[in-house]
N, C-alpha and C positions, 0 to 999 in steps of 0.2 A: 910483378908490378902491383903497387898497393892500390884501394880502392882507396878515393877520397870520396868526403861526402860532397853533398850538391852545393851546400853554403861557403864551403875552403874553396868554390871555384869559381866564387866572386867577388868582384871589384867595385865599390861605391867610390861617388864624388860627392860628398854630400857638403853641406854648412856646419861650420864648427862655431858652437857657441858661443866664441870669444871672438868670434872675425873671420874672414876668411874661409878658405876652403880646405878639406880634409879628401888624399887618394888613403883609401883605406880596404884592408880585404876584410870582406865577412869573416867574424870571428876573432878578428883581432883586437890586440888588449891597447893598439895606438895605431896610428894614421903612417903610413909610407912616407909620406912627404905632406908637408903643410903650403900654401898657395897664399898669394893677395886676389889674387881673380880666378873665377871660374875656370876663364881659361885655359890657363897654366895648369889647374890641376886635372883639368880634361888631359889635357895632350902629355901629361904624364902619364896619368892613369890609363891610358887608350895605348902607349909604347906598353905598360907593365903588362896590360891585360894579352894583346897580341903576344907576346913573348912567353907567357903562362898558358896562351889558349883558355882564356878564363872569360867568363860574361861581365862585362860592365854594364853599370845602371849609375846612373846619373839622376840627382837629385836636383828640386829645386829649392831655394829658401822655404817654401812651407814642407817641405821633408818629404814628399810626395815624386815619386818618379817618373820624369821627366822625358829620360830615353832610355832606351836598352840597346846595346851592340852585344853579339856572338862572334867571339875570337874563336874559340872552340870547335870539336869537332861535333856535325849536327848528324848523329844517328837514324835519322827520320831518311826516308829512302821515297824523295820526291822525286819523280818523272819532269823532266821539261826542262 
């Protein structure tokens, strides 16, 4: 199994310049899919992210992050 780095295993929804919304993975040279509303490209990017076990972070219009969701597996070995 290869390692990936920490940034190929995440998922933005951010604002795209021209309108609209962008699901798009870090690192990538274009967007997954392009959106009319945030919406839409949440509830894309939140199937893609689950299905990759990938971290989405969610943007707001001033580019600043808004939420974060963990599809992924959490390492961390919490009690309770």
């Amino acid at each position: 199994m290869t390692n990936k780095s920490s940034s190929s295993n995440i998922r933005f929804v951010q604002p795209n310049p021209q309108g609209g919304w962008d699901n798009k993975k870090a690192g990538a040279g274009r967007a997954a899919s392009h959106h009319d509303t945030k919406k839409e490209a949440i509830d894309t990017a939140r199937g893609m992210s689950q299905r990759e076990g990938s971290e989405l972070k969610i943007k707001n219009l001033d580019g600043k992050i808004a939420q974060s969701d963990s599809h992924g597996h959490d390492p961390r070995n919490i009690p309770g």
